[in-house]
C-alpha positions in Angstrom: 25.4 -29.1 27.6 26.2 -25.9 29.0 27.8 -24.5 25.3 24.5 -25.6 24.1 22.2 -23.8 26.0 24.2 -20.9 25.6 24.4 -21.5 21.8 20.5 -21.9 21.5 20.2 -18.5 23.8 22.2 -16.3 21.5 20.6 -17.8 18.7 16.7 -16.9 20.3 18.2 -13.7 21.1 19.8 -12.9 17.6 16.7 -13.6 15.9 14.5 -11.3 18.2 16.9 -8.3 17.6 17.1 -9.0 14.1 12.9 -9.7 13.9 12.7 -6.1 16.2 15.3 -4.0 13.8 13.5 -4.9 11.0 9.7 -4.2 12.3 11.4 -0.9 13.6 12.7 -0.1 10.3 9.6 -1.3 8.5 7.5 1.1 10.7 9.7 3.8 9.8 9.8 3.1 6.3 6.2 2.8 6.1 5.2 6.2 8.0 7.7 8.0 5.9 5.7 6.6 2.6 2.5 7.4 4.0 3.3 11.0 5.2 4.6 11.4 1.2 1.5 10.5 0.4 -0.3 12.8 2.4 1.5 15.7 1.2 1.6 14.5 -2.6 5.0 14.3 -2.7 5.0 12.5 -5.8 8.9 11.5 -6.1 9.0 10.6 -2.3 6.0 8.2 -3.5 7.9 6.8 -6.5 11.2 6.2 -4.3 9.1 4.0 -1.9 7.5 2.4 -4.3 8.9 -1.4 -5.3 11.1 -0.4 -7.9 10.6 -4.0 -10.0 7.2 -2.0 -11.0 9.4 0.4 -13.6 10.0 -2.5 -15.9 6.7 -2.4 -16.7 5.4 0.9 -16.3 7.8 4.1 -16.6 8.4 5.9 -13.4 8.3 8.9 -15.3 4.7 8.0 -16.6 3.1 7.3 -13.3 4.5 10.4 -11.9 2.8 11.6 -14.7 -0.6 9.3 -13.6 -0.3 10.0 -10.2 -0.3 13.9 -11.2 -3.2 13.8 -13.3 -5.0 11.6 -10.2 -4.5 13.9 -7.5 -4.7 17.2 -9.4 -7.8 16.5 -10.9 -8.9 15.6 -14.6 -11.8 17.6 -16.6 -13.7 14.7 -14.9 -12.7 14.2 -11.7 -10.1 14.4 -9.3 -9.3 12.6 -5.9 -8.1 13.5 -2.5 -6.6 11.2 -0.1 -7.4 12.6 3.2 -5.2 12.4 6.9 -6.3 9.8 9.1 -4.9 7.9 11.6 -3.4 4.9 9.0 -3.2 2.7 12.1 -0.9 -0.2 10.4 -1.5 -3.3 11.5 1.6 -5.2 10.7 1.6 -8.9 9.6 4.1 -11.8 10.2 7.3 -10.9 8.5 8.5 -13.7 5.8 11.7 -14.7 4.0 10.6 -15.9 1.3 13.4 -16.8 -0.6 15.8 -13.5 -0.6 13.1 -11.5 0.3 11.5 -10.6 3.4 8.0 -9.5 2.8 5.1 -8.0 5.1 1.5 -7.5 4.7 1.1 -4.2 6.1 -3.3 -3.0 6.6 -3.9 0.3 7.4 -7.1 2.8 7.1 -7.4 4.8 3.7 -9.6 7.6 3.7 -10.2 9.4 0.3 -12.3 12.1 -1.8 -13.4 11.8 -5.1 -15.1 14.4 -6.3 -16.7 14.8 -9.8 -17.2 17.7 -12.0 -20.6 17.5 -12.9 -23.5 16.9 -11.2 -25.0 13.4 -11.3 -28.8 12.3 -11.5 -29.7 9.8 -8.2 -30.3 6.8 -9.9 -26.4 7.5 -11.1 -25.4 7.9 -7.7 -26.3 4.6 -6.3 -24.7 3.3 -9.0 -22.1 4.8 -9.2 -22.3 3.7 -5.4 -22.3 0.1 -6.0 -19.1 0.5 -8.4 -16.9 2.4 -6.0 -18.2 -0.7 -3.5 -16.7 -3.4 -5.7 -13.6 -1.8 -7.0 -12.6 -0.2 -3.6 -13.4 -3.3 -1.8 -15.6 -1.7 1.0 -19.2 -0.6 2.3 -18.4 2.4 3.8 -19.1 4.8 0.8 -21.2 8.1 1.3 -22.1 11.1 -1.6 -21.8 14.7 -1.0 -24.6 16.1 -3.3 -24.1 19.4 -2.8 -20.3 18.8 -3.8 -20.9 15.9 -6.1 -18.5 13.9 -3.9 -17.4 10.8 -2.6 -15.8 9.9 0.6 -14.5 6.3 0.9 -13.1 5.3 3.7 -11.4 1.1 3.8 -8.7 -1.0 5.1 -5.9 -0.9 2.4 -3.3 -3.1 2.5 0.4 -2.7 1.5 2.8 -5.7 0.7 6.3 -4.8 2.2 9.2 -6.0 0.2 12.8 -5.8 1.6 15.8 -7.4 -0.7 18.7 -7.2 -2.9 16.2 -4.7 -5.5 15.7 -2.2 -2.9 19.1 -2.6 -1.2 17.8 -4.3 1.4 15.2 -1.5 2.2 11.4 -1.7 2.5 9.6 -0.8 -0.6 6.4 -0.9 -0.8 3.2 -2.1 -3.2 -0.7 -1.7 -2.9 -2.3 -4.7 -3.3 -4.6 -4.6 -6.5 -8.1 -6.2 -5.9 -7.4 -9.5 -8.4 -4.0 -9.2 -8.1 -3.0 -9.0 -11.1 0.0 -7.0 -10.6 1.0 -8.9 -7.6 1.1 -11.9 -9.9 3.5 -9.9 -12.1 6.1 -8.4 -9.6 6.1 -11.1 -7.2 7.5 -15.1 -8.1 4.5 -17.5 -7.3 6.1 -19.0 -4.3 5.4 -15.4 -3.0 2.0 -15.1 -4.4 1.3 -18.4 -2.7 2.6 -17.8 0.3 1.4 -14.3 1.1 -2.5 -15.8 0.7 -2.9 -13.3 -3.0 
């Protein structure tokens, strides 16, 4: 009796260190992607990216999309801003090989348009950003012909044999489409996407 107790003690024990290096490292992981992002490193941002993503798009082209996002187009260009991304971390699963988190944090951004827009265009354009970015909390900058959005985003953490066992990370897409593409449905299912 006494060889089990002891058993089942190491094994609560094991599972608590393992379950608290793994948050730790998530947490690192996840402020190191987010600082990147901040200062637009943009290979930094591909490295912690889930690298299954490459088979279908190029990680030479969206280096090449993120560039023409953040530096602007002749129509607009976008700005994430620094703010507190306060993660809020979810349960973390094995799923199969994988271990995967849900990772929410707050996402402040800029866009900012190179013309001028009429008001009846602003509202909708309003409404649109609403939809797409999943949030109320939307307000236009006349005088700069700018948007500041500010939302929860969330980030799916994925740790196994792809990323050598290091957490990569995706943003979740508002119909999850590409979720459905990277991730095997038992995933999908699970996670709630």
């Amino acid at each position: 009796m006494k060889k089990q107790i002891i058993f089942l003690l190491a094994c609560i024990l094991f599972t608590t260190i393992s379950f608290s290096q793994d948050l730790n490292a998530l947490k690192a992981e996840i402020q190191k992607t987010y600082d990147a992002t901040i200062a637009l490193n943009y290979d930094k941002i591909l490295d912690y990216t889930y690298p299954k993503l490459y088979k279908f798009i190029p990680r030479d082209k969206m280096k090449e999309a993120l560039i023409a996002t953040f530096n602007g187009t002749d129509e607009m260009k976008v700005k994430i801003l620094a703010v507190d991304p306060n993660f809020n971390y979810g349960e973390i699963k094995t799923i199969d090989d994988q271990k995967i988190c849900l990772v929410k944090h707050n996402l402040s951004m800029e866009l900012t348009l190179k013309e001028t827009l009429e008001d009846e265009d602003v509202e909708m354009m309003i409404d649109i950003l609403k939809s797409t970015m999943e949030t109320e909390d939307i307000t236009f900058d006349k005088e700069k012909t700018t948007f500041k959005i500010n939302k929860i985003a969330t980030m799916i953490a994925i740790s196994d044999e792809l990323t050598n066992n290091q957490w990569r990370f995706l943003n979740k897409d508002k119909e999850n489409k590409l979720m459905a593409m990277l991730l095997n449905k038992k995933v999908v299912k699970e996670l709630g996407l």
